[in-house]
The first five atom37 places (N, CA, C, CB, O) and aatype in JSON, in Angstrom:
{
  "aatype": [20, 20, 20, 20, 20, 20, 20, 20, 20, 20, 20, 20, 20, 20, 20, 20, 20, 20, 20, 20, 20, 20, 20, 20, 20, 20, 20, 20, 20, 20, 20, 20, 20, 20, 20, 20, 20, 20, 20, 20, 20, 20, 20, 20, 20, 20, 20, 20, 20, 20, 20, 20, 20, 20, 20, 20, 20, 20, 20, 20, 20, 20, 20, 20, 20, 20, 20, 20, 20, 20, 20],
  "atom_mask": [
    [1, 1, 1, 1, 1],
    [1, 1, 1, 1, 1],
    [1, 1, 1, 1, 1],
    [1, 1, 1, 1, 1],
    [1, 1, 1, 1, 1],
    [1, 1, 1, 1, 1],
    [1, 1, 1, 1, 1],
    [1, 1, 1, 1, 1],
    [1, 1, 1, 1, 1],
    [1, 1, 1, 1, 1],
    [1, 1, 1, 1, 1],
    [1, 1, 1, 1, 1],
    [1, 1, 1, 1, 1],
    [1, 1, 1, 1, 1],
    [1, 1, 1, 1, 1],
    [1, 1, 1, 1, 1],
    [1, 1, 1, 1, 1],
    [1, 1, 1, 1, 1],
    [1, 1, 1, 1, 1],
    [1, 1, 1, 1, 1],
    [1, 1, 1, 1, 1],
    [1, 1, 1, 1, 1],
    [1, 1, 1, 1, 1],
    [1, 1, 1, 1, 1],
    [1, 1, 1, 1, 1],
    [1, 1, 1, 1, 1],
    [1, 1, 1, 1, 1],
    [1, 1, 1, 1, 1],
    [1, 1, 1, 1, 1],
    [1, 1, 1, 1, 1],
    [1, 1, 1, 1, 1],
    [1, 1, 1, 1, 1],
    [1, 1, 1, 1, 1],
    [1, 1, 1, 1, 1],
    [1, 1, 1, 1, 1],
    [1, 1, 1, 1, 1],
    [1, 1, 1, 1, 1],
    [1, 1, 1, 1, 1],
    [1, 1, 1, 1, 1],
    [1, 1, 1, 1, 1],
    [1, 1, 1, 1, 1],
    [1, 1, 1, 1, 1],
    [1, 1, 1, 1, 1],
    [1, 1, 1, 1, 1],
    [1, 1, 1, 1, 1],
    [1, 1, 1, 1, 1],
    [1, 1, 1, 1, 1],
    [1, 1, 1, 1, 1],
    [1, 1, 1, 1, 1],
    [1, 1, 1, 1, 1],
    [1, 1, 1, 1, 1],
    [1, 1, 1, 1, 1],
    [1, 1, 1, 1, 1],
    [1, 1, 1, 1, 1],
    [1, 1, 1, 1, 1],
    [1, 1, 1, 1, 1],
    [1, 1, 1, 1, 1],
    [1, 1, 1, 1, 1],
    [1, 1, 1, 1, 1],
    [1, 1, 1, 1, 1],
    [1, 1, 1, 1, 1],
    [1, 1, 1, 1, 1],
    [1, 1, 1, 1, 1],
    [1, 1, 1, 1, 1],
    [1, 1, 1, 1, 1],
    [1, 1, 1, 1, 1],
    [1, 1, 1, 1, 1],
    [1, 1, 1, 1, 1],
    [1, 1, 1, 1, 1],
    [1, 1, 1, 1, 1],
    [1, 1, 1, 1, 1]
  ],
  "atom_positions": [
    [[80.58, -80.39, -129.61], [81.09, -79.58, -128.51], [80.28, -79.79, -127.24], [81.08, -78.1, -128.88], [80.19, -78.82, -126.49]],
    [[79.79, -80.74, -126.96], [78.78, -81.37, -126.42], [77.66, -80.53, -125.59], [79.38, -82.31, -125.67], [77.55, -80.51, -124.37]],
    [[77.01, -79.99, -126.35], [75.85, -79.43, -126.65], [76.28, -77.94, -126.15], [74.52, -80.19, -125.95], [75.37, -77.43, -125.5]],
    [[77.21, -77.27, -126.24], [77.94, -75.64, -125.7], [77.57, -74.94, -126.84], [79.87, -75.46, -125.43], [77.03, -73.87, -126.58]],
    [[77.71, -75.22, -128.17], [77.1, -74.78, -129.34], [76.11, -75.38, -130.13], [77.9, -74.59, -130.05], [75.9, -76.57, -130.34]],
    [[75.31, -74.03, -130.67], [73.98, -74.36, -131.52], [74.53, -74.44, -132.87], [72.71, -73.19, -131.46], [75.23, -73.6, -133.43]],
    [[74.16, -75.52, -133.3], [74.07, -75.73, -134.73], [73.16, -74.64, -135.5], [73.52, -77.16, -134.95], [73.45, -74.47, -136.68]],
    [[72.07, -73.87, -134.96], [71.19, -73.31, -135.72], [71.99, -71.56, -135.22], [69.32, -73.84, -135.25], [72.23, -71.19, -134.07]],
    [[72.21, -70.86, -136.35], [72.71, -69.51, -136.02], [71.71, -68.31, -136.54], [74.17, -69.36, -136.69], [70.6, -68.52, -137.02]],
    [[72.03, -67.58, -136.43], [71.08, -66.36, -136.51], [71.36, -66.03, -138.08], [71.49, -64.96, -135.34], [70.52, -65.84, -138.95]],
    [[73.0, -66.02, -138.2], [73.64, -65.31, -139.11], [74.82, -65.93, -139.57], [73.87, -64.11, -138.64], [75.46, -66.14, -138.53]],
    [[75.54, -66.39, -140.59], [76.45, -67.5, -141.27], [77.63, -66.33, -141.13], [75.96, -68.23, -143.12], [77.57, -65.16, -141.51]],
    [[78.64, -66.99, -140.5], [80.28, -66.21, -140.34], [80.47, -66.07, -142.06], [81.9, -67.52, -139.36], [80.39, -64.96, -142.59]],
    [[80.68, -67.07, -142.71], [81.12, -66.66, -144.18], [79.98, -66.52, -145.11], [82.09, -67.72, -144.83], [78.84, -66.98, -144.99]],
    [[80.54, -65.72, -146.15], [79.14, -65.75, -147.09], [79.25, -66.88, -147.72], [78.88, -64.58, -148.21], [79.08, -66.59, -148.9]],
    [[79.46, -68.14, -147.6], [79.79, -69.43, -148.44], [78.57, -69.94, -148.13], [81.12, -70.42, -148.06], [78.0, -69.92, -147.04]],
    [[78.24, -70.36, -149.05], [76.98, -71.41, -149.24], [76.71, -72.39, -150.03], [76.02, -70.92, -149.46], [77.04, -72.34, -151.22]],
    [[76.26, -73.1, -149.68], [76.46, -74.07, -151.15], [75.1, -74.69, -150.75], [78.06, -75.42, -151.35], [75.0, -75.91, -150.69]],
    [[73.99, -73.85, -150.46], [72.23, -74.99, -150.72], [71.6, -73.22, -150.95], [71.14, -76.46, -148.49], [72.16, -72.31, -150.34]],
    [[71.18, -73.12, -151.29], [69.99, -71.63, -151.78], [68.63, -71.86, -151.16], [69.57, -71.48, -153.72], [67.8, -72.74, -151.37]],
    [[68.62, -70.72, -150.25], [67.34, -70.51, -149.5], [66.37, -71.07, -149.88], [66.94, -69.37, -149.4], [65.61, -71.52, -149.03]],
    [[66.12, -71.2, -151.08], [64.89, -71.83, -151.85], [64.5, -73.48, -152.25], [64.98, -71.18, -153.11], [63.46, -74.02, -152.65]],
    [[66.34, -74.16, -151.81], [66.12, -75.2, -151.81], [65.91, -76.44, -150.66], [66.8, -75.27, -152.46], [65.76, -77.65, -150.82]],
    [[65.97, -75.4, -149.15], [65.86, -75.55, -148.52], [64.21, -76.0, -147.81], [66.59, -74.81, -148.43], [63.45, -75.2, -147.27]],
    [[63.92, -77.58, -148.02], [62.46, -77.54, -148.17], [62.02, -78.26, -146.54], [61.88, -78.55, -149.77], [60.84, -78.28, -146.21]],
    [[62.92, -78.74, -145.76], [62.72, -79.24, -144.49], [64.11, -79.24, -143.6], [62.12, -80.68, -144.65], [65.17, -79.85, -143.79]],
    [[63.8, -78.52, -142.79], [64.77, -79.21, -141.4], [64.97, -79.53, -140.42], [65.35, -79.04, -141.03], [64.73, -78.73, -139.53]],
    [[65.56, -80.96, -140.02], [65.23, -81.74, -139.41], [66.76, -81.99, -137.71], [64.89, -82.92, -140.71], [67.94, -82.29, -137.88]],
    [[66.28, -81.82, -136.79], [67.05, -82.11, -135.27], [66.03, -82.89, -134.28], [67.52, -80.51, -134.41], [64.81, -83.0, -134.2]],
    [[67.16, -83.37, -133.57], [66.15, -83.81, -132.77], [65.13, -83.28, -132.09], [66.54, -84.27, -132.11], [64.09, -83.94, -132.01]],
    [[65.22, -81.95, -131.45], [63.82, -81.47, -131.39], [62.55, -80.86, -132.21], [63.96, -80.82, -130.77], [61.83, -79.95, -131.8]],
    [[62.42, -81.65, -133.63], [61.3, -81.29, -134.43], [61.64, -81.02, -135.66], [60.61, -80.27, -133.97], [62.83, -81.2, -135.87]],
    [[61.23, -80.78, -136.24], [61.09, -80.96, -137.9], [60.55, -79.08, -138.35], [59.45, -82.56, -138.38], [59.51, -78.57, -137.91]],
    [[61.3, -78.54, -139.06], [60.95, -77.15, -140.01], [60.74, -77.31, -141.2], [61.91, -76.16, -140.11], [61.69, -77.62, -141.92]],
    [[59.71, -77.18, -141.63], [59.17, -76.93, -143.22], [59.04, -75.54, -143.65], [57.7, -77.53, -143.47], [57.95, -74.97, -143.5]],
    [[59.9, -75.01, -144.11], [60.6, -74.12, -144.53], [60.2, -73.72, -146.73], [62.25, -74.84, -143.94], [60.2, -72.6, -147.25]],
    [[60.01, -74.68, -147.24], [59.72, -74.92, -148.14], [58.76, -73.11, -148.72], [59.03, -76.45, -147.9], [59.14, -72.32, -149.59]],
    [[57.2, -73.0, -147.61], [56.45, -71.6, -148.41], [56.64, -70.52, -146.85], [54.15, -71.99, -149.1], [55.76, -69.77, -146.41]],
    [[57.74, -70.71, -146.38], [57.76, -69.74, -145.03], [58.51, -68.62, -145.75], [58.65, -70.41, -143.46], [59.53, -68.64, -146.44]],
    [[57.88, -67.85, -145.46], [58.91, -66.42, -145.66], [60.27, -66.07, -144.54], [57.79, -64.97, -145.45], [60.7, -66.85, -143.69]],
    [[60.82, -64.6, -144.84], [62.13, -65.27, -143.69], [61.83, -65.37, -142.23], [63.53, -64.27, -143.63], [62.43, -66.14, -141.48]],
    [[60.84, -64.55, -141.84], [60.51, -64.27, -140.42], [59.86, -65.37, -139.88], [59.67, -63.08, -140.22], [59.91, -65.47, -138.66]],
    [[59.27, -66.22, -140.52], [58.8, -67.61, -140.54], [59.48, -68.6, -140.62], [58.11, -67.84, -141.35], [59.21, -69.65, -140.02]],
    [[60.61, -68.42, -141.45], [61.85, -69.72, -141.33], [62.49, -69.36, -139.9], [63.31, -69.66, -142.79], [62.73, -70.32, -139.18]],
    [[62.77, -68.23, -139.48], [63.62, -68.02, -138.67], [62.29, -68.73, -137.32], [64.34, -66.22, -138.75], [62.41, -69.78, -136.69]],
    [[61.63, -68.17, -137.27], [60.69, -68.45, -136.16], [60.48, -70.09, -136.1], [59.22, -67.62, -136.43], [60.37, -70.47, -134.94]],
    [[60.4, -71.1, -137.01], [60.29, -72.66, -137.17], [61.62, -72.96, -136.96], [59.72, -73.27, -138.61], [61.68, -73.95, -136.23]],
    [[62.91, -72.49, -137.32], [64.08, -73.28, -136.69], [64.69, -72.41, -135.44], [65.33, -73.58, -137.88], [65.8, -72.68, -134.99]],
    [[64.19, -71.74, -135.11], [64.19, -71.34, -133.54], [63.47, -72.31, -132.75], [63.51, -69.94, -133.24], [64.04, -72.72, -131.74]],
    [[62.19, -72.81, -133.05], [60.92, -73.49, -132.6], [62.53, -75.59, -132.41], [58.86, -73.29, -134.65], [62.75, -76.45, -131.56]],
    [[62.9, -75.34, -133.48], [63.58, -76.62, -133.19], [64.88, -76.61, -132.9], [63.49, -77.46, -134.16], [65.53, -77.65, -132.98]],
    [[65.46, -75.43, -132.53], [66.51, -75.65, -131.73], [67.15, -76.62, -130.54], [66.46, -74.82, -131.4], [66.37, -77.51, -130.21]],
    [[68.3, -76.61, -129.92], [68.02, -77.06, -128.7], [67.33, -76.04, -127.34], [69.3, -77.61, -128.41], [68.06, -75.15, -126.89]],
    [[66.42, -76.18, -126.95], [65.95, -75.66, -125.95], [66.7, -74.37, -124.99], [65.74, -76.76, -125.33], [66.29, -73.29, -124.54]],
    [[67.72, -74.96, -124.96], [68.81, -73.97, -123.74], [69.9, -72.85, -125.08], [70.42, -75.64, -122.42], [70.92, -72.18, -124.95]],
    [[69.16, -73.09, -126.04], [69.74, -71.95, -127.27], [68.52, -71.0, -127.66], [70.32, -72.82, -128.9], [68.71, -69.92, -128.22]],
    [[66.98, -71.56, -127.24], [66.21, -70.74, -128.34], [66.34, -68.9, -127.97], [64.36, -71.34, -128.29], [66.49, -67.97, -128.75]],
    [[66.18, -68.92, -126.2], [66.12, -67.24, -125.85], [67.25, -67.01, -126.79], [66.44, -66.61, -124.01], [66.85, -66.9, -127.95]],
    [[67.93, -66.95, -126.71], [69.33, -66.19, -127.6], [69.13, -66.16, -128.79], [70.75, -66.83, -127.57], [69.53, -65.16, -129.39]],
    [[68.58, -67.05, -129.42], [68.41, -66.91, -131.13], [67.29, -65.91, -131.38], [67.94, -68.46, -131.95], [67.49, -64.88, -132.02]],
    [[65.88, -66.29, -130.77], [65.48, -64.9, -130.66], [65.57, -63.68, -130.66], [65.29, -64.78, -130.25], [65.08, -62.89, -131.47]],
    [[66.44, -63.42, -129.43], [66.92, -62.4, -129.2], [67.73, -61.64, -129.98], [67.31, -62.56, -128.38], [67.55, -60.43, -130.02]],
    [[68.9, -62.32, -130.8], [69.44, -62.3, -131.85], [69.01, -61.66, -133.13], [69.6, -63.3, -131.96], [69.43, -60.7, -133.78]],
    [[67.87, -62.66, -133.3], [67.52, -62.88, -134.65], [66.31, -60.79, -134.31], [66.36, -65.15, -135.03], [66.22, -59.69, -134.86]],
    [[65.94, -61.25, -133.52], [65.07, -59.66, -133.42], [65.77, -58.61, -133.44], [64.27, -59.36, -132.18], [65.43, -57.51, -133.87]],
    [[66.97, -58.97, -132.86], [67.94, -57.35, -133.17], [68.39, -57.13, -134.26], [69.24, -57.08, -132.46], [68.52, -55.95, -134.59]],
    [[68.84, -58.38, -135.33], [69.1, -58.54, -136.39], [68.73, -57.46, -137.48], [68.69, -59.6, -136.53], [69.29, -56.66, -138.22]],
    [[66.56, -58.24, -136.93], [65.85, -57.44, -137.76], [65.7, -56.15, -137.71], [64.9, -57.76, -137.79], [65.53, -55.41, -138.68]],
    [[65.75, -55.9, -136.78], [65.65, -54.59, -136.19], [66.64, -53.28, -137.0], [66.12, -54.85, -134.58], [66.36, -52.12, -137.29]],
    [[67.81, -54.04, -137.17], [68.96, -53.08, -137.58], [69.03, -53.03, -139.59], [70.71, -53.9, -136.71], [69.81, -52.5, -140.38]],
    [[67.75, -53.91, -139.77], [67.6, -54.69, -141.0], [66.86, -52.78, -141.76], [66.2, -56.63, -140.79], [66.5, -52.68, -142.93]]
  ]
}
């Protein structure tokens, strides 16, 4: 969508999944690499925020903190 949407979301529209949090041991975009592997969630979320694209991270943040917040 040439770069209008983030691949990295706060929160998955469907509950469909097909990889388990746990098997999730690196992830990789062009801006940087997440090792995800012994991060807890506030730590995964914080490393693929860290590799987002740049002009997405305020919002995922922002996101992801209200998230918790309501958590």
């Amino acid at each position: 969508r040439g770069g209008s949407v983030s691949r990295i979301v706060v929160q998955l529209a469907s509950p469909t999944v097909t990889l388990s949090r746990a098997e999730a041991g690196y992830v990789v975009t062009e801006y940087g690499v997440a090792e995800l592997a012994t991060a807890d969630i506030d730590e995964r979320a914080e490393r693929l925020i860290a590799i987002a694209a740049p002009a997405f991270r305020d919002d995922l943040a922002n996101r992801w903190a209200k998230l918790r917040a309501s958590l």
